[in-house]
N, C-alpha and C positions, 0 to 999 in steps of 0.2 A: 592629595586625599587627606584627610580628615586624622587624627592622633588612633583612634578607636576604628581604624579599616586595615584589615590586611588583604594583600590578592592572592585573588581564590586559588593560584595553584598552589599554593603553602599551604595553604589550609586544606586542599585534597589531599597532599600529601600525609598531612595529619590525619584524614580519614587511612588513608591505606594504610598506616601506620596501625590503628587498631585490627584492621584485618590481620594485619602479621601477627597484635597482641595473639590473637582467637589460635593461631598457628603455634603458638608458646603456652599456652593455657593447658594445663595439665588438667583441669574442670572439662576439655572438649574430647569426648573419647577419640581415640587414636589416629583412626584413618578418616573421621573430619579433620583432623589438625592437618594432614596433610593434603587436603582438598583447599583448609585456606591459603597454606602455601600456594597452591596453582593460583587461588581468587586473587592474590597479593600480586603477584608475578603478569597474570593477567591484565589485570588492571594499571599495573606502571606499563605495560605494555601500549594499551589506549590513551593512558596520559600522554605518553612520548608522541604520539601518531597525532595525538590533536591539541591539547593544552599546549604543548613545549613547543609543537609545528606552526601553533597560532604565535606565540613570544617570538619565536626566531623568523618569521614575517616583521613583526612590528621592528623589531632590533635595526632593520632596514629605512626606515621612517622617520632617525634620530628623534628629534624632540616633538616632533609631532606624535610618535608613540605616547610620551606622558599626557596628553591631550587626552589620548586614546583610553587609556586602560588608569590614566591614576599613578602609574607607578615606572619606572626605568625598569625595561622587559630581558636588556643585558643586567643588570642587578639580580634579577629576579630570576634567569638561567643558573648565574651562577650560585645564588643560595639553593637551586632546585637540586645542582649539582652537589652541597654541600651537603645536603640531608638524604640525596639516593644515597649518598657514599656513607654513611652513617646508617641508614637502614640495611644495606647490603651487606654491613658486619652483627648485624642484629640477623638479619635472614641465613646467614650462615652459621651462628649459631643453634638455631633452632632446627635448621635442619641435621645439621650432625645431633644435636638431643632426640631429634624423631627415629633417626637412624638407631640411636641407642635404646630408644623403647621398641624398635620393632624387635632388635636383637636381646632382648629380653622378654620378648613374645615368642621369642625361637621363629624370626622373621629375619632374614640376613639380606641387603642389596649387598651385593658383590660384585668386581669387574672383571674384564678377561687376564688378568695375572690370577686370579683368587678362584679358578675354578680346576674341577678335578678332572684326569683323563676321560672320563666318561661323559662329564656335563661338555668336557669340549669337542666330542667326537657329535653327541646330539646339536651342538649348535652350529658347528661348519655345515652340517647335513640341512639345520635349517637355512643356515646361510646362502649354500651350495645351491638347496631345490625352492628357494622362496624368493630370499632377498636378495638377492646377486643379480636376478633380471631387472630390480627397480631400481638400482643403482646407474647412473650417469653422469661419469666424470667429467669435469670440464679442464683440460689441461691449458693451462697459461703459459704457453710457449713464449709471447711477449707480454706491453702492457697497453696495447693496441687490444689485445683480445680480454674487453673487458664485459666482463656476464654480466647481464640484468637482473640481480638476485630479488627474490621474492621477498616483499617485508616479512619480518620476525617468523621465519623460516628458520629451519638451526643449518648450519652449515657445518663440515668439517673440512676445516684449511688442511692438507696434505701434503707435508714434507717430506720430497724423494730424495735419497742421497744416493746417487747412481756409483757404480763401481770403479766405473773407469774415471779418472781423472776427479775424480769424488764431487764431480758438477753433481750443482743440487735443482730439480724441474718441482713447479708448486701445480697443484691444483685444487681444485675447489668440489665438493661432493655434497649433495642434499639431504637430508638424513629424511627417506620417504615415510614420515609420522603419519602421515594426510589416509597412510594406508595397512601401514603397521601399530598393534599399542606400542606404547616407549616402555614398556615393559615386556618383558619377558620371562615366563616364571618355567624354571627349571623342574626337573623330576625331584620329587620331594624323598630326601633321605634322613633317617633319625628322629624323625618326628618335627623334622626342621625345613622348613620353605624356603627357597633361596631364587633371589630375581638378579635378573641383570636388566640394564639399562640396553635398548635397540642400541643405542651411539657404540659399545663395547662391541656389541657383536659384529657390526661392523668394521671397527677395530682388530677383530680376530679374524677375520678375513683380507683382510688390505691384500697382501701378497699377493693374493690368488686374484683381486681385483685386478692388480697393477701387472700382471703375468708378462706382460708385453714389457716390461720394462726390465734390465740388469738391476735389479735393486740391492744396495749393500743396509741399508735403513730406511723405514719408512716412519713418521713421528704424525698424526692426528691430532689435532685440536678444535677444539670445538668454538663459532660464534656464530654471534648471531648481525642482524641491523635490522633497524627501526625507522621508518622512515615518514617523510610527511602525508600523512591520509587526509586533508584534508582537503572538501571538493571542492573546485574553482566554478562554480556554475555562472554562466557567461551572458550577459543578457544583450542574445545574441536574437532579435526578430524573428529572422528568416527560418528561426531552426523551431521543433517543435520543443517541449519542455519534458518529454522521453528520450530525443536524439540529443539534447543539452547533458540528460543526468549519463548519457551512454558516454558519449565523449569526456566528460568527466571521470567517469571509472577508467578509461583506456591511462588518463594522465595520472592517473591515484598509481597506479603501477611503476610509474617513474615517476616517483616522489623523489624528494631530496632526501640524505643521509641524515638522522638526528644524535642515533645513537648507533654508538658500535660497542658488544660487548662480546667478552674474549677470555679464555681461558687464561688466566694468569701465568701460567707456564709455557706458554707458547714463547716459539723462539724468538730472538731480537731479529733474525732475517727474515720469517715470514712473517712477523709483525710489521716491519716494515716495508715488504711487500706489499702486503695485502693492503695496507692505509693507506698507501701512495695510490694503488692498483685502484680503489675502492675511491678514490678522493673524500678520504676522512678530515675533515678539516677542525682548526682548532677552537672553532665556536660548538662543534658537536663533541656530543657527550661518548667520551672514550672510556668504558669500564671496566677493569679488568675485574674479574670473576673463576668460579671455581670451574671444573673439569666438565660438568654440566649447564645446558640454557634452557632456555623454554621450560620452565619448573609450570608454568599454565597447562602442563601435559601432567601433572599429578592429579589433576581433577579426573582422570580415569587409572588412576593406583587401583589394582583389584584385591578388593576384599577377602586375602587370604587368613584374617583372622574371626570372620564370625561375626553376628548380630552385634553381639555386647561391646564392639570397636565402632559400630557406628551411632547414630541418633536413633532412639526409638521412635519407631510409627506413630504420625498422632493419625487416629482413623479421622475422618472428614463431618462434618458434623451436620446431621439431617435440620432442613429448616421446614419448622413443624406446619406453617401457614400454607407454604407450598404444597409439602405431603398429603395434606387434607386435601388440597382441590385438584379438579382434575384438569385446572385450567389456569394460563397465566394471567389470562385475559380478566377472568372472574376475581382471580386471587387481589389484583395490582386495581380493581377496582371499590374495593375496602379499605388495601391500606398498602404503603410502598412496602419494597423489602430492599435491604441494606445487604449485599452480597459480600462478605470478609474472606476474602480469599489467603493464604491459602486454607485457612477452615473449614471454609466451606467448598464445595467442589463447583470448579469450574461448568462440570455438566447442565447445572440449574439454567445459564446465560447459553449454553448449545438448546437445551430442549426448549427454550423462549422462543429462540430461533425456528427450530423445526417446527415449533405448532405454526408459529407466521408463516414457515414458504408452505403449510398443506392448507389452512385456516381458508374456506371459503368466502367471509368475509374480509380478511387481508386485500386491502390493495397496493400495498408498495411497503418497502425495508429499503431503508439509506443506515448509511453504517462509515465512521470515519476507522480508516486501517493504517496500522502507522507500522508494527512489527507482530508480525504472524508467525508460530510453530511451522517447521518442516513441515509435515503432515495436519495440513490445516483445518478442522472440523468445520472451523466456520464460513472458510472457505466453500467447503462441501452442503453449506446448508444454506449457503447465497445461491449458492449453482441450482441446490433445488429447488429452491424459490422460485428460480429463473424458471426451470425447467414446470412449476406449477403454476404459470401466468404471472406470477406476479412482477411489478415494474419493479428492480432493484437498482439502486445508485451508489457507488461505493465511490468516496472520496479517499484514493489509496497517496500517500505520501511516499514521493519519491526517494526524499533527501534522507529517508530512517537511515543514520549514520551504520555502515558497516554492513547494513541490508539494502540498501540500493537493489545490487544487482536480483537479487531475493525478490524483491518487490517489481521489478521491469519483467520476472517470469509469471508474477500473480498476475500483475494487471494484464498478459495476454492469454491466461488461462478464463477469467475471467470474462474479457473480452469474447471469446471465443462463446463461450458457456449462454453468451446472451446478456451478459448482465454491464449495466452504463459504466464506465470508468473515468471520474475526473483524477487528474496529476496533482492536488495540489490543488496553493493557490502560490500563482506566481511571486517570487521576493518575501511570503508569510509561509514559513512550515507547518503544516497540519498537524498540531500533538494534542488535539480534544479528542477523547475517548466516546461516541456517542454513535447511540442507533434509537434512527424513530421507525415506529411501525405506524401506518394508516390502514386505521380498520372502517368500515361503514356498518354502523350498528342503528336501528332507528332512522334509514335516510340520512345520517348526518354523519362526518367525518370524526372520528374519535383515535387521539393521539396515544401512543405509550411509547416510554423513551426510557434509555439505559445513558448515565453520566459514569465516569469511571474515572479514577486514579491513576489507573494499569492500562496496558496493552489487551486487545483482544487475545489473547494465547495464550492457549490451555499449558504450554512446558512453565511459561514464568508464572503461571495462577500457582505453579506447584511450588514455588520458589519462594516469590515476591508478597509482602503483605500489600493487598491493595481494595480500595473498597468501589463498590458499582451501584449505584441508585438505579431502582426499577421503578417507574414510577407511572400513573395515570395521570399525573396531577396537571390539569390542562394549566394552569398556571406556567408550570417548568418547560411540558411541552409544547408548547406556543411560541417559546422563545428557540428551542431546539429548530420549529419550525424556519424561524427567520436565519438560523446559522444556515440552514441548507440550501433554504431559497441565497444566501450570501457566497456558500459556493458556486452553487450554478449561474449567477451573477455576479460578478465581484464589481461589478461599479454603482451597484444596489446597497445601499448601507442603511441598516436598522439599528430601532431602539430596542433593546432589552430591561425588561420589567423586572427580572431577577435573576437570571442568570449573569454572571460575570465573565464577562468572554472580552479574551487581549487579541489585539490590539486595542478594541475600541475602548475599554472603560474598565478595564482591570487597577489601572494606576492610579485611576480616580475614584477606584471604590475602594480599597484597599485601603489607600490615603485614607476618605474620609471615615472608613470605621476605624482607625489608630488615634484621629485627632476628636471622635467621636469619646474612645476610654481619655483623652487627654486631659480633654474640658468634663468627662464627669468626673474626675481625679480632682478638677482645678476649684468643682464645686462641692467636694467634700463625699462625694458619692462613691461605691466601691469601684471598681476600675480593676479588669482582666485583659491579659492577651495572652491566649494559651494556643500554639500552633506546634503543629508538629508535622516535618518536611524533608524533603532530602537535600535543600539545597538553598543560602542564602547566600547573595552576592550585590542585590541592590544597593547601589550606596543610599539613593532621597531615601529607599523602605529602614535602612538601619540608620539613618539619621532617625527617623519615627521614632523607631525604637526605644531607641537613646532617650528622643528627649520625653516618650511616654515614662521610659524607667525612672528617670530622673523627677519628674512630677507627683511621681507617687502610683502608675499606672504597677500591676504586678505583672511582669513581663516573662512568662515562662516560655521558651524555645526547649524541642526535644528536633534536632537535625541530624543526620544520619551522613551527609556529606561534609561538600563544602560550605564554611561559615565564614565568612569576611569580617563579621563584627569580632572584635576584640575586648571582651570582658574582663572585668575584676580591677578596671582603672578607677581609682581612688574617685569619689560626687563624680563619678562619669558613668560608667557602664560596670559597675559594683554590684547593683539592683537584681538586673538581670540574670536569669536562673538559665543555663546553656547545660545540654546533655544530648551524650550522642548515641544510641544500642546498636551492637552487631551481634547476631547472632546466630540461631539455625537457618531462620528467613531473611534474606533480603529486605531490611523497613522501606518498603517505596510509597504506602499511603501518605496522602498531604491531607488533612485536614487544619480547621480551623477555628476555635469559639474566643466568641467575644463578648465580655459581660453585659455592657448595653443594658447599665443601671440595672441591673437585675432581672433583663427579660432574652436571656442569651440568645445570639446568632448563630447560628451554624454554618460550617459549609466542606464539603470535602473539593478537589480540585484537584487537576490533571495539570497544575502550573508548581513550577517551585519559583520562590521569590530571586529570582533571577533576570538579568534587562534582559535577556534573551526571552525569555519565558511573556516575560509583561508586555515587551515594545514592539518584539521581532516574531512574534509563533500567535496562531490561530490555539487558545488554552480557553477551558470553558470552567468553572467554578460553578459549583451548584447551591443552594441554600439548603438546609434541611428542615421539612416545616413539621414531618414529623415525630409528635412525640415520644414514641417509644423509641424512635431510631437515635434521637437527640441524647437520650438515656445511656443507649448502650455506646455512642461517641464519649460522653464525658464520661464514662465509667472505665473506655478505655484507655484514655487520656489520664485518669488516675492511676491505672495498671501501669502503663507506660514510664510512668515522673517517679514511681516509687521501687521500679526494677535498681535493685542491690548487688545483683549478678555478673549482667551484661552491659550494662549502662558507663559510659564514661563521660564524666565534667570536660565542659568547654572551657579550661582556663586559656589565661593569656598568655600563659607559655608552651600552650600544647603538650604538654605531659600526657595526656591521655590516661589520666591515672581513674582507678574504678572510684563510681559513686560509691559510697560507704553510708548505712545507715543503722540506728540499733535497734532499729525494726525487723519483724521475722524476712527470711530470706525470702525473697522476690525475684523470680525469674519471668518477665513480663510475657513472653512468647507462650510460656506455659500454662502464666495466668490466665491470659484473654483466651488462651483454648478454652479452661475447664468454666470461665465466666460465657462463652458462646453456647458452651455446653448444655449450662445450666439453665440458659433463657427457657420462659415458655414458649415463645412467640416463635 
């Protein structure tokens, strides 16, 4: 690969890296900061399950890996392993500072040595009448009897030192999170709050677990393992591509070992136990760690300090086009509207819905689902659809990583409800965001279509920034039309007029609008490339880049992920402007403008610049033709490049250090709130 490419898991790493910043930020009130610690912990979590499981695949391939990815995948384990071990002393720092501000809010986590007669009379009794039925030891009498533990599940390794003859028996215990908080807040005395961790209290009861046993000591420690999640789907004829994704989940279960990570204080005999017991081997990643795992379980820390520790409420912001009419139908037939979530509320894209399944002109709702909310609204409003004649086709996506199983229970719910269910498309992952309605207005068929950034689901709308085209515009939906006749036919292939839909002509449009700013650069004309994304890994798209930057194209990147290109190289990628925001929301919108000699393009899209995205997945890009919407894109796009706050430079050392400017303070999240606010429209 190229001087100017780095691979993408180095440079996600440098993402999670900023989430832990947000976790050390004394600017984030309190008990966010220790929510990014869970986001942090979480997230290296799914690295190790799929990033690291994909490396130590190829690591198998010897030189045909370099073929593969560009780069030596055992090289590349081992600097992964060089900079977890360098963050994990950065994460322990921060969390003993957290610990020090809670006790300074007169908030105390304490263990079972640090509590008083009273709090430990209360907690055996919860012990006693709660937890003690969901405990189940697995004792390891040899190393024949080897348990099937559950990925990144916490365990407690349990060393018995029996009395007689001072033989020492290990077992292994689950620490039941899945049904208890990992918190547990004690009776408040002095005006002071005090929690304990589930894993202590457990801890304080051992004896009374292990009753059957002589015990002279019993010693707990806590770990965890990480293991390979990624699905093997098998293009296997005979089987259906439901019974494909099933079989695959049974093998996701017995994954391979990646990571084992471990209380540092654990003893050298059940340490060696349990790695031998476990077949830890020396390609996987062995991390010794502090007293506690699974810190991804602080993302439910309870709020025992009050409003003023967390983020303040933005209320959701009425879109005034809507308000006025009594109809979506009427509204989308004037002029589109541009849905900003989470600003705006998700309900707007439910009530689209429910006027479609009662709408007696409606004749049919197709809808691509890729990752749905627990309690699905939309779900609910296909069914009623169903249930009000009308024809519904849900293109539901099997492979939605980690939702599999999730999604094999929609599509029989579904199913049942009356409503069509296509799988997919076999070998292309479904991640377009899209719903067409056919209505019959005047005898004639008339389309409306929803293009999106985001998931249909109303928990991540409340999380994730992401945008949704509502649109009439037979233009947009004509092409929408051919994507779906493309599912129900896959050996039907169309042209698209302006949508940009991968596989087929993402690569090649993409391309030609970068070498489009090239040659107007080359001809003395202004030249922009102003994108903002979660995710860049193309090598051809940052070769573009490069050489747009170096021409004199102005090449601004705001990415929120991974970024492979490597800026600030002396006449190479110097040009180029890289910045990444984390902050209260999730940045997951991907848009796109391109100056195009002064008559800009627009486009928002459900693709990040990624080969997976471009070569291998069904991703739709939309254009924006209109004007006012065009406005409030680059106005956000300004907000965004000039955040002071939250914002960190993409150098080529990964510093991650803040943008800095001596312009008034800009916190972009804030901004585009009080700038959606302020719209008339």
């Amino acid at each position: 690969m190229f001087e100017y490419y780095r691979p993408k898991e180095i440079s996600w790493l440098s993402f999670n890296e900023r989430v832990l910043q947000q976790a050390a930020n004394k600017n984030v009130p309190l008990i966010e900061r220790i929510k990014f610690l869970a986001i942090y912990s979480s997230n290296l979590d799914e690295f190790f399950r799929i990033r690291v499981a994909t490396l130590m695949r190829l690591t198998k391939l010897g030189e045909k890996a370099l073929e593969i990815v560009g780069h030596n995948p055992v090289e590349t384990v081992k600097e992964i392993n060089k900079i977890i071990a360098k963050q994990n002393e950065f994460y322990e720092q921060t969390r003993i500072s957290i610990k020090k501000e809670l006790k300074k809010n007169r908030v105390e986590i304490v263990n079972e040595t640090e509590i008083s007669i009273s709090e430990k009379k209360v907690l055996l009794d919860f012990f006693r009448n709660e937890l003690k039925k969901s405990l189940m030891p697995i004792i390891l009498y040899d190393k024949k009897n080897v348990p099937d533990l559950i990925d990144d599940n916490i365990y407690l390794a349990i060393e018995i030192t029996l009395k007689k003859e001072k033989e020492k028996i290990y077992s292994i215990l689950q620490l039941p999170t899945y049904k208890f908080n990992r918190f547990i807040i004690l009776p408040k005395t002095d005006n002071c709050t005090r929690l304990i961790y589930l894993d202590d209290v457990v801890r304080l009861g051992l004896k009374e677990l292990f009753f059957f046993f002589e015990c002279e000591k019993i010693e707990a420690y806590a770990f965890k393992m990480t293991k390979d999640a990624e699905l093997d789907i098998e293009d296997d004829i005979s089987a259906t591509y439901l019974e494909l994704v099933n079989k695959s989940l049974k093998k996701r279960k017995k994954g391979a070992p990646l990571r084992f990570n471990y209380d540092k204080n654990m003893s050298k005999d059940t340490f060696n136990y349990l790695t031998k017991l476990l077949k830890i081997g020396k390609v996987d990643s062995v991390l010794p760690g502090g007293r506690y795992h699974n810190t991804k379980d602080f993302i439910k820390f309870p709020n025992v300090l009050g409003e003023k520790f967390i983020y303040p409420k933005m209320p959701q912001i009425p879109i005034k086009k809507i308000e006025r009419q009594h109809s979506y139908f009427d509204t989308l037939k004037n002029s589109d509207i541009l849905l900003c979530y989470p600003y705006h509320s998700f309900n707007y894209y439910i009530d689209f819905l429910k006027e479609a399944s009662v709408d007696k002109d409606v004749e049919s709702i197709k809808i691509t689902l890729y990752r749905l909310s627990k309690d699905s609204d939309v779900i609910s409003a296909l069914l009623n659809a169903a249930r009000n004649g009308k024809r519904v086709l849900v293109i539901l996506e099997l492979q939605a990583r980690f939702d599999e199983e999730a999604n094999v229970k929609w599509s029989q719910t579904l199913t049942d409800g009356g409503v069509k269910v296509i799988h997919g498309v076999q070998g292309l992952k479904v991640h377009s965001k899209l719903t067409l309605v056919k209505r019959i207005e005047n005898n004639k068929a008339k389309y409306y279509a929803t293009i999106g950034t985001g998931n249909f689901n109303e928990s991540t709308a409340k999380l994730y920034t992401d945008f949704s085209l509502m649109t009439a515009n037979d233009l947009i939906a004509r092409d929408v039309v051919n994507i779906f006749e493309f599912f129900k036919f896959n050996f039907k292939h169309f042209s698209y007029k302006h949508l940009i839909v991968s596989p087929f002509n993402s690569r090649r449009i993409f391309e030609e609008l970068i070498d489009n700013e090239i040659n107007n650069a080359k001809n003395g004309k202004k030249a922009f490339i102003h994108i903002k994304i979660n995710n860049i890994d193309d090598s051809r798209i940052i070769q573009k880049l490069v050489e747009a930057s170096q021409i004199g194209v102005e090449v601004i990147l705001l990415v929120r992920g991974m970024f492979s290109l490597i800026t600030e190289i002396p006449d190479v990628s110097d040009k180029i402007v890289a910045r990444g925001i984390i902050d209260r929301y999730l940045e997951h919108s991907r848009f796109m403008i391109f100056c195009n000699n002064n008559n800009p393009r627009y486009f928002i899209s459900s693709a990040d610049w990624m080969v997976r995205n471009i070569d291998r997945r069904i991703e739709v890009a939309t254009p924006i033709y209109d004007i006012e919407i065009q406005k409030m894109l680059r106005n956000i796009f300004e907000i965004l490049l000039n955040d002071n706050v939250s914002s960190r430079v993409l150098d080529k050392n990964l510093t991650n250090k803040m943008y800095k400017n001596k312009k008034k303070k800009t916190q972009a999240q804030l901004e585009v709130f009080n700038y959606l606010s302020n719209l008339k429209i």
